[in-house]
C-alpha positions as a Markdown table, in Angstrom:
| # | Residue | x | y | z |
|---|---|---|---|---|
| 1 | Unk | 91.9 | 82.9 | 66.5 |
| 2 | Unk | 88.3 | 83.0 | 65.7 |
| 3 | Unk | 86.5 | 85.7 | 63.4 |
| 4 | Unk | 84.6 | 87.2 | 66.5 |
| 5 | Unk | 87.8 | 86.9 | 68.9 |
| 6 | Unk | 89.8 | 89.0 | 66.1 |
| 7 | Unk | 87.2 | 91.9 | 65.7 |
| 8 | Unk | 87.0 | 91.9 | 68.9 |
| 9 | Unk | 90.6 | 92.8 | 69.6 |
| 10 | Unk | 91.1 | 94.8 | 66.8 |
| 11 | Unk | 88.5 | 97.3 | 68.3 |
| 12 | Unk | 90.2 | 96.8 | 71.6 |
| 13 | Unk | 93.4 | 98.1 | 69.9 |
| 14 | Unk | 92.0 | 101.2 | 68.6 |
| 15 | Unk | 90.3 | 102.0 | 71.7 |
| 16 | Unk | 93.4 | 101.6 | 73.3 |
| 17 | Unk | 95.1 | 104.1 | 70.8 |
| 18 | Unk | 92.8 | 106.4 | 71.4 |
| 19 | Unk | 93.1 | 106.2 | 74.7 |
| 20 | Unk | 96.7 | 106.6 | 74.5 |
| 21 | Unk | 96.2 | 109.3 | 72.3 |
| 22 | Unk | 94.3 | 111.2 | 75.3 |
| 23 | Unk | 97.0 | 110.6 | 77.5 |
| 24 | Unk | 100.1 | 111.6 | 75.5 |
| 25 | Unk | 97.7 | 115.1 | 74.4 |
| 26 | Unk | 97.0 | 115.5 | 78.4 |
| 27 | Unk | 100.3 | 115.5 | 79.3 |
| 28 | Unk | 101.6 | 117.7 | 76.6 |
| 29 | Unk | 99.1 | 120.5 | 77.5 |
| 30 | Unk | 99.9 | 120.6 | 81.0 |
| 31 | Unk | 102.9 | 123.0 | 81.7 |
| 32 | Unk | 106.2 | 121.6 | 83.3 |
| 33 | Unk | 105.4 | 122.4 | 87.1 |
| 34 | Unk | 103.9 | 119.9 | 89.2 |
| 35 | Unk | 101.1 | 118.0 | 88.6 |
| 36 | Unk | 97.9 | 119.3 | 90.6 |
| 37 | Unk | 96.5 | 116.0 | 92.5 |
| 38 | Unk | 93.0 | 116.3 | 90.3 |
| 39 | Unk | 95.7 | 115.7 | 87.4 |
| 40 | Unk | 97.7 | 113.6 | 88.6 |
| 41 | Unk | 94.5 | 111.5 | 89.7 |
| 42 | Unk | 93.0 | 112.1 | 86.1 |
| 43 | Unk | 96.5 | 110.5 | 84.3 |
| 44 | Unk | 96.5 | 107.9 | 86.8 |
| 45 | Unk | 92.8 | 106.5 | 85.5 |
| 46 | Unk | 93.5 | 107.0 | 82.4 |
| 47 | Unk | 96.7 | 104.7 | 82.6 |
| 48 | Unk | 94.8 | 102.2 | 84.9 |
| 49 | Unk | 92.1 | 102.4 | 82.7 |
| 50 | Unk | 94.6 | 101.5 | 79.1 |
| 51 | Unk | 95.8 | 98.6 | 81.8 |
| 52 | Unk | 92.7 | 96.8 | 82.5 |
| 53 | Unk | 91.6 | 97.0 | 78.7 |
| 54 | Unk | 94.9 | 95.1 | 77.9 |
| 55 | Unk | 94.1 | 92.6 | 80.7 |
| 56 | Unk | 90.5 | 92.1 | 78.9 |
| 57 | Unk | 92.5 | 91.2 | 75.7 |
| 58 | Unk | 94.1 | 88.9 | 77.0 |
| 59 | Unk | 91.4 | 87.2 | 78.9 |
| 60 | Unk | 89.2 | 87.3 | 75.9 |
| 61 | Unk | 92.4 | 85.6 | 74.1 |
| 62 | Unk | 92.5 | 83.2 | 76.5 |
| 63 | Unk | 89.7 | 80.7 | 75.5 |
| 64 | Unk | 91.3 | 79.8 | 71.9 |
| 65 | Unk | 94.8 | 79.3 | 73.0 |
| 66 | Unk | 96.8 | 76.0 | 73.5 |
| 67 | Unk | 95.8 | 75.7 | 77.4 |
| 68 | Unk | 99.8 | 75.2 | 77.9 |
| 69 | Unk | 100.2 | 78.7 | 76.6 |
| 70 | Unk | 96.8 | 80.2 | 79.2 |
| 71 | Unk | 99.1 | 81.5 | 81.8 |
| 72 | Unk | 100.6 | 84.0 | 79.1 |
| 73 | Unk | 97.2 | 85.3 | 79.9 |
| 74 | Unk | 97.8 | 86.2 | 83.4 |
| 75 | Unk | 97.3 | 89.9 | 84.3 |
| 76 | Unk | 100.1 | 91.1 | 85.7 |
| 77 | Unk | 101.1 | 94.4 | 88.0 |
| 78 | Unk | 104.3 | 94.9 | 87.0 |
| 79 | Unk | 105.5 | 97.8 | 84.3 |
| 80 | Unk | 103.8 | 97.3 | 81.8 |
| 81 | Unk | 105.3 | 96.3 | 78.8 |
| 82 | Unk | 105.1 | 97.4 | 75.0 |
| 83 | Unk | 103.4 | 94.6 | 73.7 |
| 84 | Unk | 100.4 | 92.7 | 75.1 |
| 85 | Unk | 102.6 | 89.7 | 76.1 |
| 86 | Unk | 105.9 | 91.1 | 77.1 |
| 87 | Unk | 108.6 | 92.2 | 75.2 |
| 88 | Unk | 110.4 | 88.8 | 74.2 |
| 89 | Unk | 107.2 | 86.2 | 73.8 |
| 90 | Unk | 109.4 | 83.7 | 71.9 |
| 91 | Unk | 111.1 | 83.3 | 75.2 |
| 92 | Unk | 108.3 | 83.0 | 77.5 |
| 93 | Unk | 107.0 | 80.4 | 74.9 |
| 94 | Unk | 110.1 | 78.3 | 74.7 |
| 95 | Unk | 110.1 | 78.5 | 79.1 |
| 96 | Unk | 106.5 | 77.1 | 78.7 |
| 97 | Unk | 107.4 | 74.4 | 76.2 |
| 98 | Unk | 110.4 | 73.4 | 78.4 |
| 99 | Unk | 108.5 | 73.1 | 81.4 |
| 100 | Unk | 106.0 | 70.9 | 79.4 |
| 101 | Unk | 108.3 | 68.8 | 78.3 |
| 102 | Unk | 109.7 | 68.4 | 81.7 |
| 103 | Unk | 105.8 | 67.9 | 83.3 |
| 104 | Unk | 106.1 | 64.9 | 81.1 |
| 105 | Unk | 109.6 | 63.6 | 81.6 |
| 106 | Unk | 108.4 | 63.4 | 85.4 |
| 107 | Unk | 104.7 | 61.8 | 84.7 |
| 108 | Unk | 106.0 | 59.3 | 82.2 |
| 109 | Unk | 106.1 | 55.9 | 83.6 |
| 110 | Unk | 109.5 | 54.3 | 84.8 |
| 111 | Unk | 109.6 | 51.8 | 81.9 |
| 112 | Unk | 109.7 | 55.2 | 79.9 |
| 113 | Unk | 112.1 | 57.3 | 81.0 |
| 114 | Unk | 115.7 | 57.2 | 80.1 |
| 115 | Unk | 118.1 | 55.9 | 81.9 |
| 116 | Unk | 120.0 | 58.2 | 84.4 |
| 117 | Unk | 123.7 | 58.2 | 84.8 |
């Protein structure tokens, strides 16, 4: 990654710790009943909010990557995971490669391909 890319998302990561910081001290000061819906409404922006940042990251991310790799970079609405590309990105890399090589397997001219049996 570039020099400005970087810096950029290592202050993205320590806003996001601070953001999660807020969170985790908001819901340890509120007592175990029920949420109120003003709480409830202020922990739901505050997660939605530590969401979009991580989809910013990756779209900032995006630009300097092997294009093959860009839909890593997708924003997603499913649970979120613990790191900003899921929790196994070797895997999700190899799936990509594969499909790459299989993109080409099928564009490569006749004279090219090996022989089916």
């Amino acid at each position: 990654m570039g020099g400005g890319i970087k810096t950029q998302e290592v202050k993205l990561q320590k806003i996001l710790n601070m953001l999660a910081a807020g969170v985790t001290a908001f819901a340890r000061s509120v007592d175990t009943s029920p949420l109120s819906e003003i709480q409830q409404d202020a922990l739901a922006m505050m997660c939605h909010a530590h969401f979009q940042v991580n989809c910013f990251r990756k779209y900032a991310i995006r630009p300097v990557l092997n294009p093959k790799f860009a839909g890593l970079c997708k924003s997603t609405n499913i649970q979120p995971p613990n790191y900003l590309f899921g929790e196994d990105l070797s895997k999700q890399i190899k799936e990509v490669d594969d499909r790459a090589k299989v993109m080409g397997q099928l564009r490569a001219s006749p004279a090219d391909r090996p022989p089916a049996f």
